[in-house]
PDB file of N, CA, C and O in Angstrom:
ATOM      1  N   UNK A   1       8.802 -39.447  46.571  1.00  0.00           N
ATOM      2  CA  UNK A   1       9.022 -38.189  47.253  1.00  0.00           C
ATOM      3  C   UNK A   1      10.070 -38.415  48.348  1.00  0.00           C
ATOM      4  O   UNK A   1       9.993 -39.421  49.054  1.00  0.00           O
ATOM      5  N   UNK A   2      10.824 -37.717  48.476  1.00  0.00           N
ATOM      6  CA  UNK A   2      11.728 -37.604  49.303  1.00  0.00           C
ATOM      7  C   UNK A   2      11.634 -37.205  51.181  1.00  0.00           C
ATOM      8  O   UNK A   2      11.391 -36.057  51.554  1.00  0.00           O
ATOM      9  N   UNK A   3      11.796 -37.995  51.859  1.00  0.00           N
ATOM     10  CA  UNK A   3      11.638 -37.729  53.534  1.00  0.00           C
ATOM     11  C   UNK A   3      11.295 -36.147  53.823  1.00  0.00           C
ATOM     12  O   UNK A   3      10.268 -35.589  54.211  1.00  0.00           O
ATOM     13  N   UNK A   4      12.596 -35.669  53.467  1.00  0.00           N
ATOM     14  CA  UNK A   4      12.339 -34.373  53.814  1.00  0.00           C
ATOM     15  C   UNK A   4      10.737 -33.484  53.209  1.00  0.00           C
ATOM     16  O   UNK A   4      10.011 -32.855  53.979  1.00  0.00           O
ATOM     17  N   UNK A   5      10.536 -33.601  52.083  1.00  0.00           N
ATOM     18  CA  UNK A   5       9.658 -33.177  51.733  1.00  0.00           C
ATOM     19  C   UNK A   5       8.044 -33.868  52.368  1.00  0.00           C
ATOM     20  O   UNK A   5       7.071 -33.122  52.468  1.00  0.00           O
ATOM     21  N   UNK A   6       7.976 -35.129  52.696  1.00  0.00           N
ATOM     22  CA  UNK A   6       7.347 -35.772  53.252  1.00  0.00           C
ATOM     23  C   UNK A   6       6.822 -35.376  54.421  1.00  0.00           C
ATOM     24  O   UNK A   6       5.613 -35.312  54.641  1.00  0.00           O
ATOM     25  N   UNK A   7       8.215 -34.934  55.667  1.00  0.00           N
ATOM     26  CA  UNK A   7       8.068 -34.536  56.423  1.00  0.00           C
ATOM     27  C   UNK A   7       7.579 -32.913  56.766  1.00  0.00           C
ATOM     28  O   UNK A   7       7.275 -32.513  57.889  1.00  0.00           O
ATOM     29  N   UNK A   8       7.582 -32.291  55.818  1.00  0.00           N
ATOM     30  CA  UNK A   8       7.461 -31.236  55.705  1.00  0.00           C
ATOM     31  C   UNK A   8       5.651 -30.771  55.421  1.00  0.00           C
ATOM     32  O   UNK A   8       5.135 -29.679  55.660  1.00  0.00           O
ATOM     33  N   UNK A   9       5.003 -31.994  54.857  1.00  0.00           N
ATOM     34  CA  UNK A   9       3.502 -32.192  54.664  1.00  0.00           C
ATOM     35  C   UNK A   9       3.095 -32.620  56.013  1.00  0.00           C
ATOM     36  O   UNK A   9       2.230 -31.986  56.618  1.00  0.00           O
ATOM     37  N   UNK A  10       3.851 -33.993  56.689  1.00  0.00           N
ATOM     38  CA  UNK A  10       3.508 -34.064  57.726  1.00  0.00           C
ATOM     39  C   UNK A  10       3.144 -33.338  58.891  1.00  0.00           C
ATOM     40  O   UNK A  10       2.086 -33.483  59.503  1.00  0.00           O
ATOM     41  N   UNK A  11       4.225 -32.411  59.224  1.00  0.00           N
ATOM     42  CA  UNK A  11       4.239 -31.524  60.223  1.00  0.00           C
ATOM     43  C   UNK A  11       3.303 -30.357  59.670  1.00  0.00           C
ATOM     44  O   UNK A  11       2.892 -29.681  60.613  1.00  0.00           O
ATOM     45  N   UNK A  12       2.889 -29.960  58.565  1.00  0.00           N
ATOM     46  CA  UNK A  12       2.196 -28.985  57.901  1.00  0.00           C
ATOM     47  C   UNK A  12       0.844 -28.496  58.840  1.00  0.00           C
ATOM     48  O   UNK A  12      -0.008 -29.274  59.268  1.00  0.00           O
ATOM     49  N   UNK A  13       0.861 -27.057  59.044  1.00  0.00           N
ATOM     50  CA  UNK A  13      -0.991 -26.836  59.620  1.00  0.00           C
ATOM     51  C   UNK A  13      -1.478 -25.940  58.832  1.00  0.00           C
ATOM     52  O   UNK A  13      -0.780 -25.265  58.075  1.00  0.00           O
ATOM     53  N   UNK A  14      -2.794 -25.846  58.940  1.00  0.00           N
ATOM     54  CA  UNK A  14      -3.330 -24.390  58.290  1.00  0.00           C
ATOM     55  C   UNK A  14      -3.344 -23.295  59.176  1.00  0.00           C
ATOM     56  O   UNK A  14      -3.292 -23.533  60.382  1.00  0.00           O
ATOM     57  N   UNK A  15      -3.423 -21.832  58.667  1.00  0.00           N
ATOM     58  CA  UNK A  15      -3.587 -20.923  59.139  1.00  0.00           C
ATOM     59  C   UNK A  15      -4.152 -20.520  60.201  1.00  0.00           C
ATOM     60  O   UNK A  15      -4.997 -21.398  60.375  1.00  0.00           O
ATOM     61  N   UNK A  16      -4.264 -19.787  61.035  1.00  0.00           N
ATOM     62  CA  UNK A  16      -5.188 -19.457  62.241  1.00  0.00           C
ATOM     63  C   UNK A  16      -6.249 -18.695  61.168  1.00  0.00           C
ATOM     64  O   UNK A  16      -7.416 -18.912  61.496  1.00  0.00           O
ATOM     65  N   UNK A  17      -6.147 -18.056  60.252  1.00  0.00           N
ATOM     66  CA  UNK A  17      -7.163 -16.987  59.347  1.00  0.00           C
ATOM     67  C   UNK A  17      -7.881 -18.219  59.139  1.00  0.00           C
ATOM     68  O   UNK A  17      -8.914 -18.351  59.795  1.00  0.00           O
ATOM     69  N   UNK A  18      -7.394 -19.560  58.008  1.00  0.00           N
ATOM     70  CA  UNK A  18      -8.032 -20.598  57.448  1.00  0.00           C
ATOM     71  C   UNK A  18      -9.271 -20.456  58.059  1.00  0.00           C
ATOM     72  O   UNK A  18     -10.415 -20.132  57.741  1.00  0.00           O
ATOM     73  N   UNK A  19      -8.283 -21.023  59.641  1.00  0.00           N
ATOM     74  CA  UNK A  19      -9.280 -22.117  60.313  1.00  0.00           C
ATOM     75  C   UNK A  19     -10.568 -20.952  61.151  1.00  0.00           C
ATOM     76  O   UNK A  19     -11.651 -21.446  61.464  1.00  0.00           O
ATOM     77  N   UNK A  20     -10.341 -19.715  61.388  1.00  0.00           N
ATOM     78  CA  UNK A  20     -11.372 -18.799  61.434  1.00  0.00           C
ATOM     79  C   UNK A  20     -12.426 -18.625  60.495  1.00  0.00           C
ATOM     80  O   UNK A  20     -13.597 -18.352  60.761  1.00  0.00           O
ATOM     81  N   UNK A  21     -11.888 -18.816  59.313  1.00  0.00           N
ATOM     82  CA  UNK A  21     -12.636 -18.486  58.391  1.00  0.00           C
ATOM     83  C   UNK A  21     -13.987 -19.758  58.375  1.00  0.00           C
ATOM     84  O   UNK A  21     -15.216 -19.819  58.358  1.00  0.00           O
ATOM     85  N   UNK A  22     -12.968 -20.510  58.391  1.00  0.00           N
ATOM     86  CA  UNK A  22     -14.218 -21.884  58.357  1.00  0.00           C
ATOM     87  C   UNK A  22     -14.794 -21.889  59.318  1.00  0.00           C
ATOM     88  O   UNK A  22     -15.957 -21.902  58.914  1.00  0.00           O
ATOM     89  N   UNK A  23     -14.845 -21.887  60.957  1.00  0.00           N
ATOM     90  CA  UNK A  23     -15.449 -21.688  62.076  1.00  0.00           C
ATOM     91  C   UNK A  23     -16.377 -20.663  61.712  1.00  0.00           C
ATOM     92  O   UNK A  23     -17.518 -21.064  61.945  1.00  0.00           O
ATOM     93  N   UNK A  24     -16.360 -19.294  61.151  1.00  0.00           N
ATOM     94  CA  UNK A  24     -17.170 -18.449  61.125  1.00  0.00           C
ATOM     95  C   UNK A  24     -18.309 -18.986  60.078  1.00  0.00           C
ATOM     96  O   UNK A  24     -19.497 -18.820  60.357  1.00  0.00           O
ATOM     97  N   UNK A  25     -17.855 -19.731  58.686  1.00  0.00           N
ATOM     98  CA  UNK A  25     -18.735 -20.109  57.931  1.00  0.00           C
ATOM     99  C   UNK A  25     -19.700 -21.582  58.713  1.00  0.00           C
ATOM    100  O   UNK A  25     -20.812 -21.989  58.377  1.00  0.00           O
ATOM    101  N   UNK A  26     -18.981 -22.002  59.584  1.00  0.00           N
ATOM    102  CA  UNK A  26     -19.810 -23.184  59.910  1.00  0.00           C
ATOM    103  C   UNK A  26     -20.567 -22.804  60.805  1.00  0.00           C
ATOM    104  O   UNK A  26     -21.704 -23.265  60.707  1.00  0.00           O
ATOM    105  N   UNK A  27     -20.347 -21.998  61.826  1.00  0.00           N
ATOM    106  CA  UNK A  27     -21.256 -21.303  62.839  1.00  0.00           C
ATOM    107  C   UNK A  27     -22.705 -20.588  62.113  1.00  0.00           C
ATOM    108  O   UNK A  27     -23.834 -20.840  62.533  1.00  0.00           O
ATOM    109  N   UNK A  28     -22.445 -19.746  61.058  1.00  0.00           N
ATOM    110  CA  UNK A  28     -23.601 -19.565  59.719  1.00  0.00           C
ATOM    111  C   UNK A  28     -24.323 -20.290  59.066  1.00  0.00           C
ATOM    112  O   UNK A  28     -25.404 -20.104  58.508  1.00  0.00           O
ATOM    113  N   UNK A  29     -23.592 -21.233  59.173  1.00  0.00           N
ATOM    114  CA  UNK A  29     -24.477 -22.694  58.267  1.00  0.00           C
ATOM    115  C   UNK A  29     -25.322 -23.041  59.277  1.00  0.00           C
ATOM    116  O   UNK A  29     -26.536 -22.918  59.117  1.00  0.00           O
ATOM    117  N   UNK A  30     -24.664 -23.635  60.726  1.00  0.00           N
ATOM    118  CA  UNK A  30     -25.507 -23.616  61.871  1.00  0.00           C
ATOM    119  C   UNK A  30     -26.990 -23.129  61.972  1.00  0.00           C
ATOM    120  O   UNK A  30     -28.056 -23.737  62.074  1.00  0.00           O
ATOM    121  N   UNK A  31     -26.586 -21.512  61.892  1.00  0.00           N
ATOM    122  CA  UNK A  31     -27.980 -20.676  62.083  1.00  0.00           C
ATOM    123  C   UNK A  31     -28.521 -20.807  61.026  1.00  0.00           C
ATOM    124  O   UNK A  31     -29.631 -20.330  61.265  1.00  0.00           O
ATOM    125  N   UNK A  32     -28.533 -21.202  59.739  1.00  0.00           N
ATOM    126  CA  UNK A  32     -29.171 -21.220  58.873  1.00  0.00           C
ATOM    127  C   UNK A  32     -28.854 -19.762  58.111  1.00  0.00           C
ATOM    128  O   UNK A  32     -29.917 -19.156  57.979  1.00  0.00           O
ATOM    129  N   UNK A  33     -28.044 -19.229  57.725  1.00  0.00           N
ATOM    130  CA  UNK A  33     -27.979 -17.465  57.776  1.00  0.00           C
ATOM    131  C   UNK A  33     -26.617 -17.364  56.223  1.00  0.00           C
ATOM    132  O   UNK A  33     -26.179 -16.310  55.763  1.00  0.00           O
ATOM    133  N   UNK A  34     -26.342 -18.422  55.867  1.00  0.00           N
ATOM    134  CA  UNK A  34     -25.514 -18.585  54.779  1.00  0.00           C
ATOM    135  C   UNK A  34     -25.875 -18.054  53.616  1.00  0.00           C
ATOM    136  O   UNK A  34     -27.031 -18.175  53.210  1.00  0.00           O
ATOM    137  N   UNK A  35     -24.619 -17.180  52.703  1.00  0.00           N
ATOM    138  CA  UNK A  35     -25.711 -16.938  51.456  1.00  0.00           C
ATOM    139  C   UNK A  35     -25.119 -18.092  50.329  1.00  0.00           C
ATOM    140  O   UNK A  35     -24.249 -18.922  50.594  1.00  0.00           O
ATOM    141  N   UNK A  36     -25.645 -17.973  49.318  1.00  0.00           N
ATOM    142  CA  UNK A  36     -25.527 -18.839  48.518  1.00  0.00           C
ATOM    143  C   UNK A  36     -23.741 -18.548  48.285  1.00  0.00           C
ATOM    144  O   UNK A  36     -23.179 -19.542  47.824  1.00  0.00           O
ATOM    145  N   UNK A  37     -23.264 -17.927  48.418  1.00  0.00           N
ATOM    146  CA  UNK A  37     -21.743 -17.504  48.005  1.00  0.00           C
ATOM    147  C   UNK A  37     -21.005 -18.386  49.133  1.00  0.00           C
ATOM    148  O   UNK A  37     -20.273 -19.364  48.977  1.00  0.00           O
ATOM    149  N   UNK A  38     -21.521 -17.586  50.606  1.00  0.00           N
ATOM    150  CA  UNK A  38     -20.771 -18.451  51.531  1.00  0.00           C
ATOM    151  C   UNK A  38     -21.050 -19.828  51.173  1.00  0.00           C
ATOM    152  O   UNK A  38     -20.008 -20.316  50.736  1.00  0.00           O
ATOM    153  N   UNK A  39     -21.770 -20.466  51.168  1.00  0.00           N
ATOM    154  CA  UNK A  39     -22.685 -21.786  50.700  1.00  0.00           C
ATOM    155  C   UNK A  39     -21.357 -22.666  49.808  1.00  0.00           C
ATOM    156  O   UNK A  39     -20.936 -23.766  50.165  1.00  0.00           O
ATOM    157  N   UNK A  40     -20.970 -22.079  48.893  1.00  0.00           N
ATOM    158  CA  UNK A  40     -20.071 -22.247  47.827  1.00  0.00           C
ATOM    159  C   UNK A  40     -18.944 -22.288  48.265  1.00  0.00           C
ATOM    160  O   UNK A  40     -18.158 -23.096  47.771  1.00  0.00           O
ATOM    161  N   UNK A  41     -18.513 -21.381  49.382  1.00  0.00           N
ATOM    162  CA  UNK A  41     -16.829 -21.525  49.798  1.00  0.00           C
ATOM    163  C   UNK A  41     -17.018 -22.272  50.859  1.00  0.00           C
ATOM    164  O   UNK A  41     -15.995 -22.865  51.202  1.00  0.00           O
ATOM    165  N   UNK A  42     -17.975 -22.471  51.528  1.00  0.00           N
ATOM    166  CA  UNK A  42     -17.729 -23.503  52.963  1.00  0.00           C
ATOM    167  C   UNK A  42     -17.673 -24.696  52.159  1.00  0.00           C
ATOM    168  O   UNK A  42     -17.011 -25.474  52.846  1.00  0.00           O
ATOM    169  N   UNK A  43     -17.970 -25.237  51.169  1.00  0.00           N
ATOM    170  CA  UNK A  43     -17.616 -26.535  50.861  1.00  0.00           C
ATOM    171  C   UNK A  43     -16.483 -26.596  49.939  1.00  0.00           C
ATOM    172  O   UNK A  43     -16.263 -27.763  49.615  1.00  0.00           O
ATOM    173  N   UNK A  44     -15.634 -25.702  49.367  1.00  0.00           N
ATOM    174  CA  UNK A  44     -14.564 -25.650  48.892  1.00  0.00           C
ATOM    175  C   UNK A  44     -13.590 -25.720  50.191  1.00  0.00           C
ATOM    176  O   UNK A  44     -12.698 -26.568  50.199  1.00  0.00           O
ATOM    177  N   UNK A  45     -13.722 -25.009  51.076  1.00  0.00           N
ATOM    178  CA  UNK A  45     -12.999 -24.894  52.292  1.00  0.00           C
ATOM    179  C   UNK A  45     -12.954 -26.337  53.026  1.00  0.00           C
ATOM    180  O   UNK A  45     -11.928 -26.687  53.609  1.00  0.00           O
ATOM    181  N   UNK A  46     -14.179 -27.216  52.975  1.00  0.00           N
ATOM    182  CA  UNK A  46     -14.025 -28.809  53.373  1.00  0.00           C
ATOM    183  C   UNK A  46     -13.736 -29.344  52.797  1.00  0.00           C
ATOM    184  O   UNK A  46     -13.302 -30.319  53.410  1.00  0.00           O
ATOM    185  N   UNK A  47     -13.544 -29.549  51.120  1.00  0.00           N
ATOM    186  CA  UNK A  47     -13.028 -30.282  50.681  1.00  0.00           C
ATOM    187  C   UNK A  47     -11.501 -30.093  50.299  1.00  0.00           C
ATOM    188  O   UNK A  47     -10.844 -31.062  49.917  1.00  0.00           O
ATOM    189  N   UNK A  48     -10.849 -28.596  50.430  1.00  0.00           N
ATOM    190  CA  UNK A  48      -9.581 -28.475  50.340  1.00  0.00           C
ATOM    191  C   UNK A  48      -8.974 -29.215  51.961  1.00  0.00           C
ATOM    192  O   UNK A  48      -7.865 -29.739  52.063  1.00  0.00           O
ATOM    193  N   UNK A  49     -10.119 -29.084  53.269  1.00  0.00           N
ATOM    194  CA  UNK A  49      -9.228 -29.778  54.540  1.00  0.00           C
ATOM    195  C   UNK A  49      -9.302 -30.685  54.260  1.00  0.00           C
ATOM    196  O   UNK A  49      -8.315 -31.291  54.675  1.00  0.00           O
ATOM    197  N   UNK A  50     -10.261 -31.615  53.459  1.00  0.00           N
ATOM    198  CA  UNK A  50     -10.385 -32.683  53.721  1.00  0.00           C
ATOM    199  C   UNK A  50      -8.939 -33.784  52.750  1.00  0.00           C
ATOM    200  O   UNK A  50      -8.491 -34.891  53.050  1.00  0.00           O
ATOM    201  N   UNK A  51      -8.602 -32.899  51.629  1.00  0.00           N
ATOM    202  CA  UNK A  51      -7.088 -33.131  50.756  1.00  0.00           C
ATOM    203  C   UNK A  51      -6.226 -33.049  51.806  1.00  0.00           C
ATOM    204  O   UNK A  51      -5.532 -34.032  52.067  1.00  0.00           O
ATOM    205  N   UNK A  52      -6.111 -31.674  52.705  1.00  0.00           N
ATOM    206  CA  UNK A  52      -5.353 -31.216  53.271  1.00  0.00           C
ATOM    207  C   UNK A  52      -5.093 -32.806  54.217  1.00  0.00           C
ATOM    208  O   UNK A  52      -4.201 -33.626  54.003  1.00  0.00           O
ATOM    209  N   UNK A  53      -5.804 -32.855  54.911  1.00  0.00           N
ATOM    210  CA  UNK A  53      -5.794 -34.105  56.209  1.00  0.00           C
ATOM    211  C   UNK A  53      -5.368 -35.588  55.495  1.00  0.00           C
ATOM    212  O   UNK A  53      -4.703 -36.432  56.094  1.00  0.00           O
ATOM    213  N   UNK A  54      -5.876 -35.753  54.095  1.00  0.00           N
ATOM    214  CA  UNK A  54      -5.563 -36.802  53.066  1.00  0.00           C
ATOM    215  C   UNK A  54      -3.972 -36.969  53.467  1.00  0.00           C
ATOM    216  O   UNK A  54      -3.476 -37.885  54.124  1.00  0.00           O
ATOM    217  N   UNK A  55      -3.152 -35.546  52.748  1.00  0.00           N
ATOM    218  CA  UNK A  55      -2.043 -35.646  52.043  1.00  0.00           C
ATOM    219  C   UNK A  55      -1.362 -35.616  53.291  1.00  0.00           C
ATOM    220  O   UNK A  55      -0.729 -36.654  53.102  1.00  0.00           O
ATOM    221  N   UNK A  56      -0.984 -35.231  54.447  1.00  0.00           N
ATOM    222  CA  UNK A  56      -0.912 -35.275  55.819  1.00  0.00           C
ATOM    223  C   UNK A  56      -0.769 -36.808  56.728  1.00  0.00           C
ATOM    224  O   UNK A  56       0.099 -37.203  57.508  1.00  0.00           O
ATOM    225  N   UNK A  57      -1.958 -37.393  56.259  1.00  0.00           N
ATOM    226  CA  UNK A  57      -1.778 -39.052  56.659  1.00  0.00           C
ATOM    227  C   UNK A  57      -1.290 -39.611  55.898  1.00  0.00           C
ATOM    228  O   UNK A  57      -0.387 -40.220  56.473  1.00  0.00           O
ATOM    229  N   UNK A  58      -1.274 -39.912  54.556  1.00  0.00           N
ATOM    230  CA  UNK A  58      -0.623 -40.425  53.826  1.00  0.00           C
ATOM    231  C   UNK A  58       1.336 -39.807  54.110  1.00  0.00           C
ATOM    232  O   UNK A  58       2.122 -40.753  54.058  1.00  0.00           O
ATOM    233  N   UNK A  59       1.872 -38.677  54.321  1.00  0.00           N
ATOM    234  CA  UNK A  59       2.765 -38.697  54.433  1.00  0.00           C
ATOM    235  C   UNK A  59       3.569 -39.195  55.757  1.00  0.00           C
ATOM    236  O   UNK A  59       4.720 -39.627  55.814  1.00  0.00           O
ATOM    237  N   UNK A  60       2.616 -39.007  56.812  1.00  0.00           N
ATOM    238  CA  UNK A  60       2.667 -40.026  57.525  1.00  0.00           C
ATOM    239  C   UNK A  60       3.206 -40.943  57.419  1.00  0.00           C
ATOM    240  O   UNK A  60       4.378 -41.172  57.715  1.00  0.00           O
ATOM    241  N   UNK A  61       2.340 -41.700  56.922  1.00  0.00           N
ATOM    242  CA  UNK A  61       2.112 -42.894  56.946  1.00  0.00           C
ATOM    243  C   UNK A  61       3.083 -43.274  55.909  1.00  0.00           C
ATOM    244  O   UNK A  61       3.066 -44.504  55.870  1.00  0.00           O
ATOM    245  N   UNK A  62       3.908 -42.820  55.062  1.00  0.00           N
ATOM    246  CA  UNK A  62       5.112 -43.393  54.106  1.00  0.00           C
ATOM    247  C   UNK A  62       6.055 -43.173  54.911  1.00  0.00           C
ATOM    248  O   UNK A  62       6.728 -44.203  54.951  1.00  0.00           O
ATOM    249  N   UNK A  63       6.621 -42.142  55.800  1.00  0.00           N
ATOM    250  CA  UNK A  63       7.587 -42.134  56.526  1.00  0.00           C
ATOM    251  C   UNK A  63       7.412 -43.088  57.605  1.00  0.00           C
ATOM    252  O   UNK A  63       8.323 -43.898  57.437  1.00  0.00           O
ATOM    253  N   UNK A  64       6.611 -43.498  58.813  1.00  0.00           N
ATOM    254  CA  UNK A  64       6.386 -44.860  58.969  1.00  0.00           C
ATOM    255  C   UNK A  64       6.774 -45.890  58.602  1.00  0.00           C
ATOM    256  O   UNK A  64       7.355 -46.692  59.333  1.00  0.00           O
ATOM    257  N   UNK A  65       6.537 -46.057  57.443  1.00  0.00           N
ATOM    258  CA  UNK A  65       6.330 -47.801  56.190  1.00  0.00           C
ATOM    259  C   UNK A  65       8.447 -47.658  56.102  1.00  0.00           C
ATOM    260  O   UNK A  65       9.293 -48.487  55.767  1.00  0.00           O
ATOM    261  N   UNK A  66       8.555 -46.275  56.564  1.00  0.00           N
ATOM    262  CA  UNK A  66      10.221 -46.027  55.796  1.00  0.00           C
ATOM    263  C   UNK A  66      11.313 -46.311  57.247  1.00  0.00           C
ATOM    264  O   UNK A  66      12.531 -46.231  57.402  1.00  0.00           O
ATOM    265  N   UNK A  67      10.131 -46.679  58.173  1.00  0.00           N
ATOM    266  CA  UNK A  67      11.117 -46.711  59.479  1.00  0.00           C
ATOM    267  C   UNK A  67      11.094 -45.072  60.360  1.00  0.00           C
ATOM    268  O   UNK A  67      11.869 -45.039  61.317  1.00  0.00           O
ATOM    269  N   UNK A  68      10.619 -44.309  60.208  1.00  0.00           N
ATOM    270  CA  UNK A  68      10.756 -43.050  60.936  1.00  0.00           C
ATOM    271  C   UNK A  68       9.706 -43.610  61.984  1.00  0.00           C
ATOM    272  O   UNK A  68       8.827 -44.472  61.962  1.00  0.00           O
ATOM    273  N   UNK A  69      10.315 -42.527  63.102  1.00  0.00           N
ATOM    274  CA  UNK A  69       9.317 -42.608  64.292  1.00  0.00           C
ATOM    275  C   UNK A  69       8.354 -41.331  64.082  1.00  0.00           C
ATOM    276  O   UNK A  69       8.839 -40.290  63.638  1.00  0.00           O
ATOM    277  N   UNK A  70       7.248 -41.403  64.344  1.00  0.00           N
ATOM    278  CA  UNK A  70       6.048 -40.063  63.502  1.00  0.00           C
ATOM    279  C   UNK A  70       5.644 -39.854  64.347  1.00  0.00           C
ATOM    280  O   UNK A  70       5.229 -40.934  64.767  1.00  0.00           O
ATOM    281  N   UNK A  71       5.344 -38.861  65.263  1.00  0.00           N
ATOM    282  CA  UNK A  71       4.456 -38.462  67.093  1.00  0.00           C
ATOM    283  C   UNK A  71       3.057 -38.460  65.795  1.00  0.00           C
ATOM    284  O   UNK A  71       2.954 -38.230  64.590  1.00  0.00           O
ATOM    285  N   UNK A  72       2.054 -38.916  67.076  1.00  0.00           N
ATOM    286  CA  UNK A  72       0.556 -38.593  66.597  1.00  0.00           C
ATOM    287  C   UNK A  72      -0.133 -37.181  66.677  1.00  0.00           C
ATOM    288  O   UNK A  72      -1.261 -36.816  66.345  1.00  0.00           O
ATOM    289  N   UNK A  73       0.615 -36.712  67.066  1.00  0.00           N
ATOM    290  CA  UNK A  73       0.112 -34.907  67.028  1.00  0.00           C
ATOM    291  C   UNK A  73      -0.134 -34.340  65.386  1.00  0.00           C
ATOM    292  O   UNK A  73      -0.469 -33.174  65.179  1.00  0.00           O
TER     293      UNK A  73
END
């Protein structure tokens, strides 16, 4: 993969909606108040951040290995 594109995962965030969305489903899970549907997308929703944060360090971390300077933000 090419820097640019690399860098472009790197610097990558999710949505302000995303990340509402998941706050609202985890605050539900909290209370116990989830239905089986939400139930189903709050863990699609962690395991797509959890790719998300994957593909993010890893691009990182090749631009690094390539000599770039990478801020930890």
């Amino acid at each position: 993969m090419e820097d640019e594109a690399l860098w472009k995962i790197a610097q990558s965030r999710k949505t302000i909606a995303d990340m509402e969305r998941y706050n609202i489903l985890l605050d539900r899970n909290q209370e116990g108040t989830l239905t089986d549907a939400e139930r189903a997308e709050l863990t699609a929703l962690r395991t797509e951040a959890d790719c998300f944060m994957l593909r993010k360090a890893q691009a990182a971390a090749l631009l690094r290995w390539r000599g770039h300077h990478v801020p930890l933000s």
